[in-house]
C-alpha positions as CSV (number, residue, x, y, z in Angstrom):
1,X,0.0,0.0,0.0
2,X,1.4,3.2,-1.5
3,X,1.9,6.4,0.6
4,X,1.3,10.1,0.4
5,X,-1.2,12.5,1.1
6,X,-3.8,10.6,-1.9
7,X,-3.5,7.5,-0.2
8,X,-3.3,9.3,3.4
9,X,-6.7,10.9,2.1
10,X,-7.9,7.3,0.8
11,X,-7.3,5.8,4.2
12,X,-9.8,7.6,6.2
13,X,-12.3,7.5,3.5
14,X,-12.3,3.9,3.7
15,X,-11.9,3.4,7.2
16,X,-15.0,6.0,8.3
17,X,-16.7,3.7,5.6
18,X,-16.2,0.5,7.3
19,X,-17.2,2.0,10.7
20,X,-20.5,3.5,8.7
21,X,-21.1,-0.5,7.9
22,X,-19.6,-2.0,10.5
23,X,-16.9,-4.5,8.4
24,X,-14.4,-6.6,9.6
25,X,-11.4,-5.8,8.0
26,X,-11.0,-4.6,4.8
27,X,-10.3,-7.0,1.9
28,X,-7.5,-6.7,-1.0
29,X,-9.0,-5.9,-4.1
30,X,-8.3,-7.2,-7.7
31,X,-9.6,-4.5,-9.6
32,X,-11.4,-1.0,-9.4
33,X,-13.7,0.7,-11.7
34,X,-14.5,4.0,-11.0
35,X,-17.6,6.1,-11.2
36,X,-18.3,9.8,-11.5
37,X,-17.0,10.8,-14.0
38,X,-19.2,12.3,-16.2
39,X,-18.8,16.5,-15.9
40,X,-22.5,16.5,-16.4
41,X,-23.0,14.5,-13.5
42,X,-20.4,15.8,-11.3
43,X,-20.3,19.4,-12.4
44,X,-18.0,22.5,-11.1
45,X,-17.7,21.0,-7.2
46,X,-17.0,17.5,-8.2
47,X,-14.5,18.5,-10.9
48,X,-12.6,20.9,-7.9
49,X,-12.8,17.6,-5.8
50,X,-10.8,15.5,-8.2
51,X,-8.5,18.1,-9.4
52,X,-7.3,18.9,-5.4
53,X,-7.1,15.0,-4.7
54,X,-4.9,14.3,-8.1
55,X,-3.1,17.1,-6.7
56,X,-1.8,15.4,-3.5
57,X,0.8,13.0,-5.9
58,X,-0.5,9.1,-4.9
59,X,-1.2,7.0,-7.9
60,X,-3.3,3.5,-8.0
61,X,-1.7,0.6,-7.1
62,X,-4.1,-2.1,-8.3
63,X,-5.8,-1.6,-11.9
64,X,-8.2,0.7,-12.1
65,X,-10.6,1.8,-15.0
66,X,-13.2,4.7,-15.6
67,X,-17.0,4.5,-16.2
68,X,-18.5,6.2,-19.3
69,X,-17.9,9.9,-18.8
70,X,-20.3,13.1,-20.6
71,X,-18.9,12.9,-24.6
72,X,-16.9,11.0,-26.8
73,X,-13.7,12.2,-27.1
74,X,-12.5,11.2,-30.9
75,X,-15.9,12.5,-33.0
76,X,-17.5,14.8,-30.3
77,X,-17.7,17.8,-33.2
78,X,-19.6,16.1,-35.4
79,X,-22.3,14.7,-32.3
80,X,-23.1,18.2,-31.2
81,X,-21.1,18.5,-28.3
82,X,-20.0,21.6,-27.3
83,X,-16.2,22.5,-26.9
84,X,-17.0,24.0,-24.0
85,X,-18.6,20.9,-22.4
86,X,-15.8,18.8,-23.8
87,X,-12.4,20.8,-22.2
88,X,-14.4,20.6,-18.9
89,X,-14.8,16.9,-19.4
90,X,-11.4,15.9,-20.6
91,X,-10.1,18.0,-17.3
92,X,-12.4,15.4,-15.1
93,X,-10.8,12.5,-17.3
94,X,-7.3,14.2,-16.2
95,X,-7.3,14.6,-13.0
96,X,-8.4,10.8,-12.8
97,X,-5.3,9.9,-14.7
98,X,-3.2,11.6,-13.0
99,X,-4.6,9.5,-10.0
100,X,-3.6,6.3,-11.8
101,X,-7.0,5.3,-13.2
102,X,-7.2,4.5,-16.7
103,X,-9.5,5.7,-19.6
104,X,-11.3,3.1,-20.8
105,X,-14.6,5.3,-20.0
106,X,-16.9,2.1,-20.2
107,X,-19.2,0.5,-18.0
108,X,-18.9,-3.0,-19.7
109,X,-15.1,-3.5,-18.5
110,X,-15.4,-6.9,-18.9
111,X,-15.8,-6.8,-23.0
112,X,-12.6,-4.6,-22.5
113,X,-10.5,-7.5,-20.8
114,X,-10.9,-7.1,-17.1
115,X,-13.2,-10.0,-16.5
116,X,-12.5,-11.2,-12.4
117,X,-13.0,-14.1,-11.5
118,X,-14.9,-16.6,-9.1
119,X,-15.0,-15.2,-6.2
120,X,-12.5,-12.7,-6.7
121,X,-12.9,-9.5,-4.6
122,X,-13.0,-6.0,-6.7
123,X,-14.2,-2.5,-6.0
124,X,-16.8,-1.4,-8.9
125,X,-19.2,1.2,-9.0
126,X,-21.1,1.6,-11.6
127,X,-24.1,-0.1,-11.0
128,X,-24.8,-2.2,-14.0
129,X,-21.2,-3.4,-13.9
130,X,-21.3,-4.3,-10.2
131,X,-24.5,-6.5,-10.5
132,X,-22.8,-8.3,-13.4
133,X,-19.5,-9.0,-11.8
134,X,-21.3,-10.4,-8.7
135,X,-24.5,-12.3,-11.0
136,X,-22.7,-13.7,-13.9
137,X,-18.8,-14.0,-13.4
138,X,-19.0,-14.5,-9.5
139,X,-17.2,-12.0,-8.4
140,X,-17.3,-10.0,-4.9
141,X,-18.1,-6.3,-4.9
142,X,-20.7,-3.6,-3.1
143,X,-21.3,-0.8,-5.4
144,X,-18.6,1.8,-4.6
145,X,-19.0,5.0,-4.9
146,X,-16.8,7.6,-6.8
147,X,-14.4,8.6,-4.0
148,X,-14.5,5.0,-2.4
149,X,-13.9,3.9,-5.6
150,X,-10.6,6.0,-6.1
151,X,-10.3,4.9,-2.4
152,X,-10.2,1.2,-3.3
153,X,-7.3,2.1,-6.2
154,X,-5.0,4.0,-4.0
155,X,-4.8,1.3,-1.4
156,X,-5.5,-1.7,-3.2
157,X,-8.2,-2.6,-0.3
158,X,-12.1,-1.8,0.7
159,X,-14.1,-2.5,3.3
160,X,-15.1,-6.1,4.2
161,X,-19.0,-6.1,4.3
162,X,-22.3,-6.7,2.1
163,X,-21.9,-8.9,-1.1
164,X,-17.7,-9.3,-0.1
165,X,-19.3,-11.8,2.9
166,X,-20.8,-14.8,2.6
167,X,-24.2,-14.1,4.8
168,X,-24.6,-10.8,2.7
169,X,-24.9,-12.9,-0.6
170,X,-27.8,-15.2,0.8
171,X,-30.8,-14.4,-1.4
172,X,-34.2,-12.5,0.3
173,X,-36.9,-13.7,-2.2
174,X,-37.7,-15.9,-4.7
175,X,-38.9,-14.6,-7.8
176,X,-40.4,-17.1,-9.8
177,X,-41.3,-15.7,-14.1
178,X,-44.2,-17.6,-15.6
179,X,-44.1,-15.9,-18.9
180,X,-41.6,-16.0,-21.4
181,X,-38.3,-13.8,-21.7
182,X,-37.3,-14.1,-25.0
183,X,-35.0,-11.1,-25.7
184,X,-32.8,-9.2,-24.2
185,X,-35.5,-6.0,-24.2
186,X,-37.9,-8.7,-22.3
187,X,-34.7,-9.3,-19.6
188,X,-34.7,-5.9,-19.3
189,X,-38.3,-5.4,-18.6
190,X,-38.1,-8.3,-16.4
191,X,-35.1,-6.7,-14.6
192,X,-37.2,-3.4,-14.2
193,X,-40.3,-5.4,-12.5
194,X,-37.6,-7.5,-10.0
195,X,-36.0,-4.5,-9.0
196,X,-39.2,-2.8,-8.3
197,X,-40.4,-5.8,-5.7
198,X,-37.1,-5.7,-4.2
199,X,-36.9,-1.6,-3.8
200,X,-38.6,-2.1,-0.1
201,X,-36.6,-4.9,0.8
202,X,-34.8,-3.9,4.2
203,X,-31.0,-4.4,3.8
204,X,-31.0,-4.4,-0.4
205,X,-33.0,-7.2,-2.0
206,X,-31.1,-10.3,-4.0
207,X,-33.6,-11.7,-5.9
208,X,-33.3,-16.2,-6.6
209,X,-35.1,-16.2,-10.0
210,X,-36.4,-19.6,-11.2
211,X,-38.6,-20.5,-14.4
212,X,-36.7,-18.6,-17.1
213,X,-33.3,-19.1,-18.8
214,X,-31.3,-16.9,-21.4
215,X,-31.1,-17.8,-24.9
216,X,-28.4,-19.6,-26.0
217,X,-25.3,-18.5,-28.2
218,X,-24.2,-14.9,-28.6
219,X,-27.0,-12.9,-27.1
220,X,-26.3,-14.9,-24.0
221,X,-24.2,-12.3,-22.2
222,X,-26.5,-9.6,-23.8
223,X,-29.4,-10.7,-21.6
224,X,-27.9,-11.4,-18.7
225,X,-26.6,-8.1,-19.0
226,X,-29.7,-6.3,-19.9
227,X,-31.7,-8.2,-16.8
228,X,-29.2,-7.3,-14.0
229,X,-29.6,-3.1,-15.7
230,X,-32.8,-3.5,-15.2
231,X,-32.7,-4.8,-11.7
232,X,-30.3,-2.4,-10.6
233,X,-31.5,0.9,-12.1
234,X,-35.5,-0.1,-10.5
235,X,-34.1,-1.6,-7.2
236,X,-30.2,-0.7,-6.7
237,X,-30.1,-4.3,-6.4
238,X,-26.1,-5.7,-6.9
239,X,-26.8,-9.3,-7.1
240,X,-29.1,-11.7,-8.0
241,X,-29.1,-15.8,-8.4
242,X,-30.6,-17.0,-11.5
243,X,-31.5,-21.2,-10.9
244,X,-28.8,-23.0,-13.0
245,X,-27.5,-20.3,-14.6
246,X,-24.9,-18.2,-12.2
247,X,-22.4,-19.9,-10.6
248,X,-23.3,-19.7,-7.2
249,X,-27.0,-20.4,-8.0
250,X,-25.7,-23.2,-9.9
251,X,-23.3,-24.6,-7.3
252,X,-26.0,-24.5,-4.4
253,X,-29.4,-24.8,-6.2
254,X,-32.1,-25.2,-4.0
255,X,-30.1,-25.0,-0.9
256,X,-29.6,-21.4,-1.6
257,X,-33.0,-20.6,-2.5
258,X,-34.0,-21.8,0.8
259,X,-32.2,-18.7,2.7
260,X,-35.0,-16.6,1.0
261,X,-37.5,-15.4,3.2
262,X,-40.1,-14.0,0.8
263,X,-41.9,-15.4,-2.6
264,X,-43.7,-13.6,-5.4
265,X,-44.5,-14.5,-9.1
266,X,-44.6,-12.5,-12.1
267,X,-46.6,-13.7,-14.5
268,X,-46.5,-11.2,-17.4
269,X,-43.6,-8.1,-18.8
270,X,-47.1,-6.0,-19.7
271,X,-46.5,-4.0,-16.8
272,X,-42.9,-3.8,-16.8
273,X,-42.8,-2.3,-20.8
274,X,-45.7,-0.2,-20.1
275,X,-44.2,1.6,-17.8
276,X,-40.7,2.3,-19.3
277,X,-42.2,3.4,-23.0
278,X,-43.5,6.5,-22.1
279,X,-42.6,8.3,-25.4
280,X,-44.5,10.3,-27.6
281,X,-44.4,12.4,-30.7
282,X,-41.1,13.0,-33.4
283,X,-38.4,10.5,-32.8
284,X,-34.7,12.1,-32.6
285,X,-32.6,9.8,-32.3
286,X,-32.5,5.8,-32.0
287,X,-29.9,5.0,-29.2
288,X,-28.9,1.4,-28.1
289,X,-26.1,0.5,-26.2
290,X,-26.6,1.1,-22.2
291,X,-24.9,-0.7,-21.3
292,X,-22.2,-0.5,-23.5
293,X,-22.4,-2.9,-26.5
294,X,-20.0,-5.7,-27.4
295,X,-18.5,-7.1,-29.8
296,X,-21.2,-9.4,-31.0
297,X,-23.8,-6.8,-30.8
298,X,-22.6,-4.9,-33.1
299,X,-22.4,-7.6,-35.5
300,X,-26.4,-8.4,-34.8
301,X,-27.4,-5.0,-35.0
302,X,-25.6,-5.0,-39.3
303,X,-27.8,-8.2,-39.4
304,X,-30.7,-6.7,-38.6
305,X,-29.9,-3.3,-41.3
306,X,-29.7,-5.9,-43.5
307,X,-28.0,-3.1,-45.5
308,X,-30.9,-0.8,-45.4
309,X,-29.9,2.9,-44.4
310,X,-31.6,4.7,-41.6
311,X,-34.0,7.8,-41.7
312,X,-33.2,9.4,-37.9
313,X,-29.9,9.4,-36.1
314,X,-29.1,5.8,-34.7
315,X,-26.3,5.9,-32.0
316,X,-24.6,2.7,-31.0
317,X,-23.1,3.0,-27.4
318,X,-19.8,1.0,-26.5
319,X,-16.3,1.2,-25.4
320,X,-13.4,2.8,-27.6
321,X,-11.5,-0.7,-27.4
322,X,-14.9,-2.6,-29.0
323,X,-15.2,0.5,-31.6
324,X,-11.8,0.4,-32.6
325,X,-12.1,-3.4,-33.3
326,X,-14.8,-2.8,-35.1
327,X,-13.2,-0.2,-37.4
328,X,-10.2,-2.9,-38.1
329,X,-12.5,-5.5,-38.9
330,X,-15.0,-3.3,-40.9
331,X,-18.3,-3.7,-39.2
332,X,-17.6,-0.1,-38.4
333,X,-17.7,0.9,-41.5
334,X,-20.9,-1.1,-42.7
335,X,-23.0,0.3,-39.8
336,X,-22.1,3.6,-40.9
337,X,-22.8,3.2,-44.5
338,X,-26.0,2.3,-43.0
339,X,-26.2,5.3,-41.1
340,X,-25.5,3.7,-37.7
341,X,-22.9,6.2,-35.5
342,X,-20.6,4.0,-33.3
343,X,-20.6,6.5,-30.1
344,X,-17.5,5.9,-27.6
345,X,-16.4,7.0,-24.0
346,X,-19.7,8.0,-23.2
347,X,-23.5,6.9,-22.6
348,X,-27.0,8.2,-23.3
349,X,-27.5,8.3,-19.3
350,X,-24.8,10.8,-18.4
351,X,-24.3,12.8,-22.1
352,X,-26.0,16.3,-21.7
353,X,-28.9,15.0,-24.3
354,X,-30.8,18.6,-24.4
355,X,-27.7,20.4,-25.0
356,X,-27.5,17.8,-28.1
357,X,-31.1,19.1,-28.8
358,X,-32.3,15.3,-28.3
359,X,-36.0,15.1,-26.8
360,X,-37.6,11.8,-27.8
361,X,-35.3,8.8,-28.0
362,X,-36.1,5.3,-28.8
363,X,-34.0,2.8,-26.9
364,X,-33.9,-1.3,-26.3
365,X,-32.1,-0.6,-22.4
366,X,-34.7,-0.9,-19.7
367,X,-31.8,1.1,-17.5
368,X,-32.0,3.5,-20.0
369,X,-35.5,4.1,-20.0
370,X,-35.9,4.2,-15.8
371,X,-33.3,7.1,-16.1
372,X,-33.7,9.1,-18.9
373,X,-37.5,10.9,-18.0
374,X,-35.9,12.1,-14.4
375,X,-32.3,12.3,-15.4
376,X,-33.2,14.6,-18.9
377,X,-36.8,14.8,-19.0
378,X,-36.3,12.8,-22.2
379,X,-39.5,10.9,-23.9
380,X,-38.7,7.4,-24.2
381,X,-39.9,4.8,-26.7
382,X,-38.4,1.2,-25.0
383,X,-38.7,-1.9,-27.0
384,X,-36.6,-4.7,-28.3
385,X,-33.5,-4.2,-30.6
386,X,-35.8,-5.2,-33.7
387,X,-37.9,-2.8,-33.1
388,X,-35.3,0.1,-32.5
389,X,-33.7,-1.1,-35.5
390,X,-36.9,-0.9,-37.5
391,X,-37.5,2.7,-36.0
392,X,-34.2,4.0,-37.1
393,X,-34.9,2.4,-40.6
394,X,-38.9,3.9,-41.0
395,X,-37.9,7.1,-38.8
396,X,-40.3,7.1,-36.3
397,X,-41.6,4.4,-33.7
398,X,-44.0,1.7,-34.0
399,X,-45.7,-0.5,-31.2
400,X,-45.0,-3.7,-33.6
């Protein structure tokens, strides 16, 4: 463990942190992923904050990566961003390397190569992220936020409590879905109606889910991801066991449904999709991608062009490692001759959207359709990627 005054700084945070929650110890950490970092989000204040603590000299001494932050910083010009908006974001981004923590500005890390594993201990923060590490790869993290993320990097350590123990992992309801959940849109929805039940749950709610499965093949990942967005944006909820599908769901089975103390049943999504397409009127822009898109969505999303070139903006969200593996390998250049804008570093959740003059979006991200009414006061048409792709294509949205 590094010192100086950053890490000095670092220190207390984390220790008043695990008095707040009363951990053990604190635990060594294999990764961090830090939030915040959007200067729409964190504005004048938070931007003084990270300047003054970069300023102190102590550097990350595990690796440590950034979530999205407010514009892409390759084609920001031609997307509207101001310049204005974009110096006072690339000053947040420097400050934050000058801490150590590197710019991957993405909240899918793991299509980037940081993928922990099994019960590996890490300190992410982004909330999407952290219910996938913990869900799907197994891995042990609360969801940190900003400056007990940077925290976590500078010492390599975080408090020991929540989803890093054992006992803070045991499931509090079972959830069992009598309906199907086809898509990754459905997950979504599905994600959306968990989180919602669990919202009152005292402590945080993990949900046990039995009675539904993801699809196989590529759009595996997709929907897993999409259901634990949804989950976490309705309910904050940072874990959940899905019967024979995560690992620890998969290792324990019924035995760990059994800790539950509560049971409910949802037996249809019509509530769930209802409630997150609330748009109406013009369609701006078609934005998919939150969170951030891999590899093999991108390739799915050309599919469904079919070649066909769209009427209204279409923005495809991911990380600048996927995008610049896209342009070596040319799908980049196909989506855009079909008028499809791979968008980097940033997300639809946390760009300044009415700066960009963007009212009415359509969107496939359940996550992105809880935040985007309160967050931008933003109309929102939700549905699956077929049907966003088919909006881009007609320029304007359809129920079908």
């Amino acid at each position: 463990m590094k010192k100086g005054k950053g890490a000095a700084k670092a220190i207390e945070i984390l220790e008043a942190l695990g008095r707040i929650h009363g951990a053990r110890d604190m635990v060594p950490v294999g990764s961090v992923q830090v939030s915040g970092v959007s200067y729409n989000n964190i504005g004048e204040h938070g931007l003084a904050f990270l300047e003054e603590w970069a300023a102190m000299g102590s550097k990350a001494v595990v690796p440590a990566a950034m979530n999205p932050g407010g514009s892409d910083r390759r084609i920001w010009k031609s997307l509207g961003f101001t310049a204005a908006f974009v110096r006072k974001q690339e000053r947040v981004i420097k400050a934050l390397e000058a801490l150590g923590i590197r710019p991957s500005l993405t909240c899918t890390p793991y299509h980037v190569g940081v993928t922990p594993k099994l019960g590996e201990h890490v300190a992410w923060a982004e909330s999407s992220a952290v219910c996938f590490a913990n869900s799907v790869l197994g891995a042990r993290t609360n969801r940190e936020g900003g400056p007990s993320a940077i925290a976590a990097a500078l010492t390599g350590v975080t408090p020991r409590h929540g989803l890093h123990t054992d006992e803070g992992r045991r499931p509090t309801r079972v959830v069992e879905v009598k309906c199907p959940v086809p898509a990754a849109a459905d997950a979504g929805a599905l994600g959306y109606l968990v989180g919602r039940l669990l919202a009152s749950d005292k402590g945080g709610g993990i949900p046990y889910l039995t009675g539904v499965v993801p699809p196989p093949g590529s759009e595996r990942l997709t929907w897993l991801k999409a259901l634990g967005a949804g989950m976490a944006a309705s309910g904050s909820v940072g874990l959940y066991h899905l019967a024979c599908v995560t690992p620890e769901a998969a290792a324990q089975g019924s035995k760990l449904a059994k800790a539950a103390g509560q049971k409910s049943v949802i037996r249809s999504l019509d509530e769930g999709r209802a409630a997150l397409n609330r748009g109406s009127g013009r369609l701006d822009l078609v934005a998919v991608g939150c969170p951030h898109a891999s590899p093999e969505d991108l390739t799915r999303i050309l599919r469904l062009l079919n070649w066909k070139k769209a009427k209204v903006p279409f923005w495809i969200f991911t990380a600048e490692e996927v995008r610049r593996h896209a342009e070596q390998t040319g799908v980049a250049a196909s989506l855009g001759r079909c008028g499809a804008t791979l968008v980097a570093d940033t997300c639809m959740v946390v760009a300044p959207l009415k700066e960009l003059g963007i009212h009415t979006l359509a969107t496939d991200s359940a996550k992105a359709a809880f935040y985007l009414p309160s967050h931008h006061g933003a109309g929102v048409y939700f549905g699956s990627l077929e049907q966003n792709v088919a909006a881009a294509l007609r320029g304007e949205w359809s129920a079908r």
